[in-house]
C-alpha positions in Angstrom: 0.0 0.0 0.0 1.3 3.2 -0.9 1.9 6.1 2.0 -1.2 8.1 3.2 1.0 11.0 3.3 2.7 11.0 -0.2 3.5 14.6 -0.9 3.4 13.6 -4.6 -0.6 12.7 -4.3 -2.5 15.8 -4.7 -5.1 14.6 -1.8 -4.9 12.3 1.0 -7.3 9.4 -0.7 -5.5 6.1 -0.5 -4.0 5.0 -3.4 -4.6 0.9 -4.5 -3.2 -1.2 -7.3 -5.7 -2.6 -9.6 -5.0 -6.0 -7.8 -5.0 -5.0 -4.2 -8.4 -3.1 -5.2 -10.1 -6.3 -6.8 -8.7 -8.3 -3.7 -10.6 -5.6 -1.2 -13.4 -5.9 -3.5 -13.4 -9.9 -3.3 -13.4 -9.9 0.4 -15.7 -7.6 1.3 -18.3 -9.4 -1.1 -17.4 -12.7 0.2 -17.3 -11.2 3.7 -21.2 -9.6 3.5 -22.8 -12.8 1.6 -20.8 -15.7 2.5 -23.9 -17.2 2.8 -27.0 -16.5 0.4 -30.2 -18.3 -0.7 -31.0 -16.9 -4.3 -34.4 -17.5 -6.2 -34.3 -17.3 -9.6 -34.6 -19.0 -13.4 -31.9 -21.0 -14.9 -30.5 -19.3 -18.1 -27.9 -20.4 -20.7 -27.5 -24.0 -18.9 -25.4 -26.3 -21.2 -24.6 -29.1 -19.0 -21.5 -29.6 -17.4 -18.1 -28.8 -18.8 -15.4 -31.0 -19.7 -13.8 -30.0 -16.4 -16.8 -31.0 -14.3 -17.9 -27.8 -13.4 -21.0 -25.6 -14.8 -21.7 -22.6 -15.6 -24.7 -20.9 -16.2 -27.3 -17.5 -14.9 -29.7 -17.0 -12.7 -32.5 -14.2 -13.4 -35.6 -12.9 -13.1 -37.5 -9.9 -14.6 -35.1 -7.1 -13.6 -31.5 -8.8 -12.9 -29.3 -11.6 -14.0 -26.2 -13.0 -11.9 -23.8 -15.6 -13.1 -23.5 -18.8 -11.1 -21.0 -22.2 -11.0 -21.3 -25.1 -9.5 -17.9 -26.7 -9.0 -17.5 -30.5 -10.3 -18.0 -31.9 -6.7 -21.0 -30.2 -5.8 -22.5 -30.8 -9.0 -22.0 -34.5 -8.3 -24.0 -34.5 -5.0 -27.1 -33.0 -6.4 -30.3 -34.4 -6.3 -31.7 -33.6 -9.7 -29.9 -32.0 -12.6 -30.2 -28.3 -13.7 -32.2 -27.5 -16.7 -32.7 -24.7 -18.8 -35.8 -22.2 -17.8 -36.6 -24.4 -14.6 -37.2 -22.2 -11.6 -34.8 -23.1 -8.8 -33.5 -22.3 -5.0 -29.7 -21.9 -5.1 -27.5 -21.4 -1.5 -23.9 -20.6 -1.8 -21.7 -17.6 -1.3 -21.5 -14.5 -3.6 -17.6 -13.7 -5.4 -16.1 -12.1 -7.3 -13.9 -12.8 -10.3 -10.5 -10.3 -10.7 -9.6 -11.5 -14.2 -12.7 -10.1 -15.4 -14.7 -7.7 -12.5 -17.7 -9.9 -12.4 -19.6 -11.3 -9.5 -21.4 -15.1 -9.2 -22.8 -16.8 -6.9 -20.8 -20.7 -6.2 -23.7 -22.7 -5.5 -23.3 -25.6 -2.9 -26.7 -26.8 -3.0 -30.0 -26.1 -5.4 -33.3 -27.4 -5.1 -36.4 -26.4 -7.1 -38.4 -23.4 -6.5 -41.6 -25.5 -4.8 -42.9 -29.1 -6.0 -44.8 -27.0 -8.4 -41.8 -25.9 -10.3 -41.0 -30.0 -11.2 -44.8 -30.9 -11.8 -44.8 -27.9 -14.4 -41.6 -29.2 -16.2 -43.2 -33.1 -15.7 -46.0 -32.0 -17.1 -44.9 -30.4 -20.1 -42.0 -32.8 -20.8 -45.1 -35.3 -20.8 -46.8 -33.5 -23.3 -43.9 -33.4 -25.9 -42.8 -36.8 -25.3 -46.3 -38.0 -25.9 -46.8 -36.0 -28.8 -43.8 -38.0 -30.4 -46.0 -41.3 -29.2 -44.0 -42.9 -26.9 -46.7 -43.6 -24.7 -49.3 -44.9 -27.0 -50.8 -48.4 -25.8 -49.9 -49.8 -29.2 -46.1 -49.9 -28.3 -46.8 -51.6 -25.2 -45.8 -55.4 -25.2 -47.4 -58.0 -23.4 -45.2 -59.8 -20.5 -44.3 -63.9 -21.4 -46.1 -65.9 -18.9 -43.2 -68.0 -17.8 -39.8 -66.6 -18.5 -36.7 -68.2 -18.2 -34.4 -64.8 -17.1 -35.4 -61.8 -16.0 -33.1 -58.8 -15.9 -32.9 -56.1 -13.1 -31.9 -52.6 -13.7 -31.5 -51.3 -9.7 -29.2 -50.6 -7.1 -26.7 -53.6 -5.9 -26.7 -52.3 -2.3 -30.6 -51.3 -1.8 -33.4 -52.9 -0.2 -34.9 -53.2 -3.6 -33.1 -56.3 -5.2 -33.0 -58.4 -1.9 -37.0 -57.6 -2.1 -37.2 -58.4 -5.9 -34.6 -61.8 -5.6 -36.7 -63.2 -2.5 -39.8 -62.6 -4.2 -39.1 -64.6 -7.0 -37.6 -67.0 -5.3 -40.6 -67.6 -3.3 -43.1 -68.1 -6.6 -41.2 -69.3 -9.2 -37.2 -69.1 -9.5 -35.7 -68.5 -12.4 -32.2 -66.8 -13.3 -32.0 -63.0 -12.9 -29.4 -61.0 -14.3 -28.8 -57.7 -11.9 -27.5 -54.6 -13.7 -26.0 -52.2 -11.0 -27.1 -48.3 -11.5 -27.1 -45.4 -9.3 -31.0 -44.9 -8.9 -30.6 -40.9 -7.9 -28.1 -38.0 -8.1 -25.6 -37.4 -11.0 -25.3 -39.6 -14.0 -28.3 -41.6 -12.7 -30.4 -41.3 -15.6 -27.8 -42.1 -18.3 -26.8 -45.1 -16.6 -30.3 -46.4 -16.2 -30.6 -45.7 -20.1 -27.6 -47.5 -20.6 -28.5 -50.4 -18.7 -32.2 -50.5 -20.5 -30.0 -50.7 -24.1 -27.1 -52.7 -22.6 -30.0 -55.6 -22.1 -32.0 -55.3 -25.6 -28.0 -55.2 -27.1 -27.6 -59.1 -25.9 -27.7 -61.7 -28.2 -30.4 -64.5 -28.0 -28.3 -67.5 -27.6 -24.6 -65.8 -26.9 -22.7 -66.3 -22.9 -24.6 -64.3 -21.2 -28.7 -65.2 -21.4 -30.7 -62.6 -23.0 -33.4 -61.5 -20.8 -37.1 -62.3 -21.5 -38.2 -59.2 -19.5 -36.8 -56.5 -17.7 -37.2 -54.8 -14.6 -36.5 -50.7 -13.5 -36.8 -50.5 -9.7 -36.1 -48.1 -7.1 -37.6 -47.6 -3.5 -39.6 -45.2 -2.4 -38.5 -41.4 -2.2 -39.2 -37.3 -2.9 -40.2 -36.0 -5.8 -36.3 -35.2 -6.4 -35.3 -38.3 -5.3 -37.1 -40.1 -8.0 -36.0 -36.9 -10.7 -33.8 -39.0 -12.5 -36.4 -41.3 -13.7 -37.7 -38.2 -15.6 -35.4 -37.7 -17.7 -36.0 -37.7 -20.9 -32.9 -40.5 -22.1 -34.0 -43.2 -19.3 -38.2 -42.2 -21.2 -36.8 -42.7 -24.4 -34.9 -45.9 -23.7 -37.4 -47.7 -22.3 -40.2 -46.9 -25.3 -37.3 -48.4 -27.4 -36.8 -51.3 -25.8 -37.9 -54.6 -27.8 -37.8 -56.3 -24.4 -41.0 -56.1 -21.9 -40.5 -53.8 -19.2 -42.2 -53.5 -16.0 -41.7 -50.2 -14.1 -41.3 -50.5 -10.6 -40.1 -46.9 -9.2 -41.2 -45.7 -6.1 -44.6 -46.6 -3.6 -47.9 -47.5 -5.4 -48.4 -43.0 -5.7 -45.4 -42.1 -7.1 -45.6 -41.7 -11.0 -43.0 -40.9 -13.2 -42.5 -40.6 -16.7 -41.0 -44.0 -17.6 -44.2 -45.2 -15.7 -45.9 -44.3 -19.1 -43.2 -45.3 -21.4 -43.0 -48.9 -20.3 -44.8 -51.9 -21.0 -46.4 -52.4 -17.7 -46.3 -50.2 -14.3 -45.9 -52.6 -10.9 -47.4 -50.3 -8.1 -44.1 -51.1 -5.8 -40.8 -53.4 -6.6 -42.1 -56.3 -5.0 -45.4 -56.0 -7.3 -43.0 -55.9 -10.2 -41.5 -59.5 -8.8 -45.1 -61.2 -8.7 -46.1 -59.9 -12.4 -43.0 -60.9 -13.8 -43.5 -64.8 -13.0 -46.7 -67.1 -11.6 -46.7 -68.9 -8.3 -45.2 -72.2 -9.0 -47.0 -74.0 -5.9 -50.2 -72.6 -7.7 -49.0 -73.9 -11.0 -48.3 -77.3 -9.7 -51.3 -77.8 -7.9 -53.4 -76.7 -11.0 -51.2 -78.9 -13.1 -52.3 -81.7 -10.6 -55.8 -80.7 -10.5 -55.6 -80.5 -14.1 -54.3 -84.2 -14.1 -56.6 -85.5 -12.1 -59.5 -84.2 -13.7 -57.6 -85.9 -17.4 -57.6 -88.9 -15.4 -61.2 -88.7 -14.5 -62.1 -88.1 -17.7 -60.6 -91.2 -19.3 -61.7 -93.2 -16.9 -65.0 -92.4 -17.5 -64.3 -92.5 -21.1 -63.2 -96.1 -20.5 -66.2 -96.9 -18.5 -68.7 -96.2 -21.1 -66.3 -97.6 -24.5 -66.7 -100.9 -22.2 -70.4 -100.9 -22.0 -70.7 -99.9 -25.3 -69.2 -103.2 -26.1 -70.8 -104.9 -24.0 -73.8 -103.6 -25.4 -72.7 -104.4 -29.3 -71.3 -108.0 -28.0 -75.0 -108.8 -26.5 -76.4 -107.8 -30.0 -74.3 -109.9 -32.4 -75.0 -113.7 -32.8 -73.2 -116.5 -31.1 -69.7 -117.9 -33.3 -72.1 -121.2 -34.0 -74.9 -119.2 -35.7 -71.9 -117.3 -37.4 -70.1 -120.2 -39.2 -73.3 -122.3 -39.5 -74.4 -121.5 -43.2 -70.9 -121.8 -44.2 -70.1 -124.9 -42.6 -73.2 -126.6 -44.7 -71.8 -124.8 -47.5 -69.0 -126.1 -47.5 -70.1 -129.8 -46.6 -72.0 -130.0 -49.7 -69.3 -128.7 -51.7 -67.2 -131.4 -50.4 -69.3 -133.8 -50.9 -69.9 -133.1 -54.8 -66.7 -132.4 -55.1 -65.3 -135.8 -56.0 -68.5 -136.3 -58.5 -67.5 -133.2 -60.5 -64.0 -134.4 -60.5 -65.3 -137.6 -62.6 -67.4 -135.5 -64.2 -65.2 -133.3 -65.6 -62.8 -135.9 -66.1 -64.8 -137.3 -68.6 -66.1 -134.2 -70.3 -62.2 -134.0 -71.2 -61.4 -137.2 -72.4 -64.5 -136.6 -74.8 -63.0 -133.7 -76.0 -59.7 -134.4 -76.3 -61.0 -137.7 -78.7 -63.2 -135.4 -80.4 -60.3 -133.2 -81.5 -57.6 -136.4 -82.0 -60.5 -137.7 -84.7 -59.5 -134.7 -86.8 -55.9 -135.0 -86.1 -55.5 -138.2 -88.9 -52.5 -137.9 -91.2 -54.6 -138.1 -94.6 -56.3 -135.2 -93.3 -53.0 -133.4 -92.4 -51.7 -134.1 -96.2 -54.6 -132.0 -97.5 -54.5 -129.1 -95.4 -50.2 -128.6 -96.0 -51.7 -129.6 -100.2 -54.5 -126.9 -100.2 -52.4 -124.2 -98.4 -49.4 -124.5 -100.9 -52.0 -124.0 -103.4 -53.5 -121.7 -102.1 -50.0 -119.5 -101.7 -48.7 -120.4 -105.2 -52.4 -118.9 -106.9 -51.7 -115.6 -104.5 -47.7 -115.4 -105.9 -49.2 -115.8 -109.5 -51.6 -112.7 -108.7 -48.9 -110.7 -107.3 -47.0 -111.3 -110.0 -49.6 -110.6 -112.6 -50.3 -107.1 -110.7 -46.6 -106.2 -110.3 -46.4 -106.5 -113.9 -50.0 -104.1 -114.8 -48.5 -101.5 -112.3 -45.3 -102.0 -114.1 -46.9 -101.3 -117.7 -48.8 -98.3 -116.2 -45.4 -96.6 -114.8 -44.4 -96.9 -118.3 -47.3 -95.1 -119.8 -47.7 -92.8 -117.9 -44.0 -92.0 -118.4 -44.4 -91.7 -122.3 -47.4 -89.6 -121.7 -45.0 -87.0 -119.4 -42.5 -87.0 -122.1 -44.6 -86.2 -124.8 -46.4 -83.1 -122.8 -42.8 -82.0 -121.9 -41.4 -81.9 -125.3 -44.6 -80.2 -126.3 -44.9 -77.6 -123.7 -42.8 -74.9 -125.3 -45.3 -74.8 -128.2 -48.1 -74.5 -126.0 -47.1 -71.7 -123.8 -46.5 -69.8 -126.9 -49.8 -70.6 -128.1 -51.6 -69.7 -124.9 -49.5 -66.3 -124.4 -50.9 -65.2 -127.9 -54.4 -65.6 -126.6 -54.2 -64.2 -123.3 -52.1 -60.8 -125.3 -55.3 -61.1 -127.8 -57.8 -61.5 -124.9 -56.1 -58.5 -123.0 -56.8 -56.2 -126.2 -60.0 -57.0 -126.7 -61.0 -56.1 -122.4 -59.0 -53.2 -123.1 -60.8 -51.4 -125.8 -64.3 -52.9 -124.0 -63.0 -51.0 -121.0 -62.5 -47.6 -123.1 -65.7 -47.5 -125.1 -67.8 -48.3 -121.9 -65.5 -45.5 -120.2 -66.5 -42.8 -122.7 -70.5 -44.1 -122.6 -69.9 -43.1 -119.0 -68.8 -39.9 -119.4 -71.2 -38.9 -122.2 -74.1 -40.3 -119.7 -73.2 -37.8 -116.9 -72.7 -35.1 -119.1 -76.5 -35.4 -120.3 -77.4 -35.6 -116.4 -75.4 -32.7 -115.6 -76.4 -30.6 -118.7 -80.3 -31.5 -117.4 -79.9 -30.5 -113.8 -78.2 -27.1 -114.7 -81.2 -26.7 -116.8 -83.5 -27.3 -113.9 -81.5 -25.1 -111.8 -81.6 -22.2 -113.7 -85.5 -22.5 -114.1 -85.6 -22.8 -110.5 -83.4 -19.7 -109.7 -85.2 -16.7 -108.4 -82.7 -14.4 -111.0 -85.1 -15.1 -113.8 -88.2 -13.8 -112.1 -85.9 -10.7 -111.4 -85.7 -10.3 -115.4 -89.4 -10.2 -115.8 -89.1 -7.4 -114.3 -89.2 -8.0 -110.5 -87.2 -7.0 -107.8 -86.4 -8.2 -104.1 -86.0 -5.4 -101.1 -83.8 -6.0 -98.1 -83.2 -4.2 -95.1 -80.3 -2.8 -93.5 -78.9 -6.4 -93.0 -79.2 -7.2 -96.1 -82.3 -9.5 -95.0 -85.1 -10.2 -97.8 -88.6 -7.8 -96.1 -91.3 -9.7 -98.2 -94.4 -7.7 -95.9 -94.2 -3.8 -95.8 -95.3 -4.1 -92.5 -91.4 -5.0 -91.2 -90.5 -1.6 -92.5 -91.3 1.9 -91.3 -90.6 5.6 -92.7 -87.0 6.5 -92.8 -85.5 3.1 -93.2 -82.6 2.3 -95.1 -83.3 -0.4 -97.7 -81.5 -2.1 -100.9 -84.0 -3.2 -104.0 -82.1 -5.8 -106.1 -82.7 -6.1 -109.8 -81.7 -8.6 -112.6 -79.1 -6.3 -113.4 -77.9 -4.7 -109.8 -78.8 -3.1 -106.8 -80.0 0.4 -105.7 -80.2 2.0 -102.2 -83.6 3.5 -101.2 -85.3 5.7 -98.2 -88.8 4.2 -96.9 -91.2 6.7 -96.5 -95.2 7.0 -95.5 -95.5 7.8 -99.6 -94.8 9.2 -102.9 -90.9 9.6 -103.8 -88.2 9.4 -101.3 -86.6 12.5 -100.2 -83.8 14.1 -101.7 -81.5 14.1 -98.7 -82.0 10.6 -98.3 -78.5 8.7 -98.0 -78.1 6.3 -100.6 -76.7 2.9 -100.6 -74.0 1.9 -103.5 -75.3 -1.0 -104.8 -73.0 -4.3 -104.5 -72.3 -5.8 -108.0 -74.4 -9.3 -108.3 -72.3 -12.3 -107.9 -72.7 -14.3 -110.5 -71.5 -17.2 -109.1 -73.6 -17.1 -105.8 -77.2 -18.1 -106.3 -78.8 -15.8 -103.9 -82.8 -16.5 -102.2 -85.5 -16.1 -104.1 -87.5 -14.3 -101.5 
């Protein structure tokens, strides 16, 4: 510090380096609010820095302060900070040489009311269900009996031991336990993590994938149970292809992976009994079951048996049975040795029947009339072999002959057709030119009747058609009145004309050229 009694200063204020001045400055803040309890929104939040720490504002209407919660705080807090949420923050107000700003270091922060969190619930609710994460179509139903169930809790809690004994008391099975800090820092993430770490194993691979999973925590304050809000552990468990029951808190606490999971257990221990049946119950409706199968057959058996009995009483003794077919088959063995004489000598008849015509004179002219026979057919093939032969010939000579004439024919026959084509050709002009002079005549005649019919040669007996201003035909004077323009067409032109109540038209009366007649246009006759 410099001298209070420098003759060099000009008064006797004290003089201070910059440094010794921010120092003064630093204490005396710290000094006055070592201890402070600020209400006020969270601005700018971006989540922790790479160091640990954060750094964010606090404000309301009128004022903002900076604020920073160093890494080891920020790691014993019982929700995290978000951005716009109202909150309570206690610490001690600094200041900051490098820079001559003030902040507040937080130690602990704790929202602005339960109202503050239910607003922010609420509306995070809203958006996430907006996106459909907690439509009842997602949800899966739970397997009846399932052979591993995983465990997303905290190893040291009262929860597991509740959730193992449980199990093991209805129905055990093997549960796989993944450890997770259920509140504070990181909480959320590493329930998230846990949630995919289970849907990531492999059906089949070292470690049994489970069949359905279980989130669990105990009871606890609305901040206890904050990190079950977040939005990562919501997400998670809407995305998980595993069923998952929801077990967080007592039977009234809600939170939002209550809506995003497959089923909500009102307490841990609920979660145990949904996720697998009471195996004494099983086994005695298994046994009930068995017994009433048993039953069943038996009584089946019972009435097959009398049935039958029933059919046995109604068919006839074996005696009556085989009685008709034991005659039968007496009589046939008694007949049977008379047919065998019988027949016996039916065949020795027969077979001297046949030998009578087996003689060898009888032989002799069989072989003699079939050689005949063959030599006449040889002859007649011969004979025909030869005719077919003689008309190959012929009909060879015949060829011959047309070929070596053919030349002379064509020529012949070429002449005619040129002759023939002369003769169709001068046919075809004379009846061409009757043609022509036919509709001439027709065409002379209806010229003739069209000119009698036009209305240009009554004009030339001295008649003469009026029209109006459109050049329309008036035929009663009646269409016309005084002062009208008109045009009266004669056989030799037109003239324009005045109408008026009599006599001559007036002198000033504008005249119409007349339009030279068109010879070519036959006009109306009226």
């Amino acid at each position: 510090m410099s001298n209070l009694f420098d003759s060099d200063s000009p008064t006797n204020l004290a003089e201070y380096s910059v440094s010794e001045l921010s120092g003064s400055i630093k204490r005396t803040v710290e000094t006055a609010f070592d201890q402070v309890r600020v209400r006020g929104e969270i601005s700018g939040y971006r989540g922790p820095h790479s160091s640990g720490h954060a750094y964010f504002a606090l404000k309301d209407d009128r004022a903002r302060i900076d604020a920073v919660i160093w890494k080891g705080t920020f790691s014993r807090l019982k929700f995290r900070p978000e951005e716009g949420m109202e909150v309570i923050a206690t610490g001690k107000v600094t200041t900051f040489p490098g820079s001559s700003k003030y902040q507040i270091v937080i130690e602990t922060l704790e929202p602005a009311g339960a109202g503050a969190l239910m607003a922010l619930i609420e509306e995070r609710k809203r958006k996430l269900g907006a996106e459909g994460l907690f439509d009842a179509a997602r949800k899966k139903r739970l397997p009846f009996m399932p052979k591993v169930i995983g465990v997303v809790t905290s190893p040291t809690g009262a929860v597991i031991r509740d959730i193992l004994h449980r199990i093991s008391d209805r129905f055990p099975v093997h549960v796989l336990v993944w450890p997770v800090k259920v509140q504070g820092e990181g909480a959320g993430d590493e329930v998230a993590n846990a949630i995919r770490g289970f849907n990531a194993l492999e059906p089949g691979g070292a470690i049994a994938r489970p069949d359905v999973l279980i989130v669990a925590r105990g009871g606890g304050s609305l901040e206890d149970l904050w990190s079950f809000n977040d939005e990562i552990v919501v997400r998670a468990a809407a995305e998980s292809r595993i069923p998952l029951i929801s077990a967080v808190g007592h039977e009234t606490d809600w939170t939002l992976i209550d809506y995003a999971a497959d089923v909500r257990a009102p307490t841990p221990t609920g979660a145990a009994e949904m996720a697998v049946p009471v195996k004494a119950e099983l086994e005695a409706q298994a046994t009930a079951l068995a017994a009433r199968l048993q039953g069943c057959i038996n009584r089946q058996m019972d009435q097959r048996r009398q049935s039958v009995r029933a059919l046995m009483r109604a068919l006839p003794s074996l005696d009556q049975l085989l009685a008709l077919p034991r005659r039968r088959f007496d009589e046939a063995a008694a007949g049977l040795g008379r047919g065998l004489e019988l027949n016996t000598i039916n065949k020795r008849r027969g077979f001297e029947r046949v030998a009578s015509h087996l003689r060898p004179d009888v032989l002799s002219n069989r072989i003699a009339e079939r050689r005949q026979l063959l030599n006449d057919r040889m002859a007649r093939a011969e004979r025909t072999v030869e005719r077919l032969l003689d008309r190959s010939k012929s009909r060879i000579d015949r060829a011959e002959a047309i070929l070596a004439s053919l030349p002379t024919r064509l020529k012949t026959q070429t002449d005619r057709g040129r002759e023939r084509l002369g003769n169709l050709t001068r046919h075809a002009d004379t009846a061409i030119r009757h043609q022509l002079t036919r509709a001439r005549a027709e065409l002379s005649a209806q010229d003739r009747v069209l000119q009698s019919l036009s209305y240009k040669n009554v004009l030339k007996r001295g008649y003469a058609v009026i029209r109006d201003e459109d050049d329309r035909p008036v035929s009663q004077a009646a269409a016309l009145s005084a002062g009208m323009g008109i045009a009266i067409e004669f056989a030799d032109g037109r003239v324009g004309a005045m109408t008026t109540e009599g006599g001559t038209p007036p002198a000033g009366a504008k005249k119409r050229s007349a339009k030279p007649a068109d010879p070519t246009k036959q006009g109306s006759l009226f």
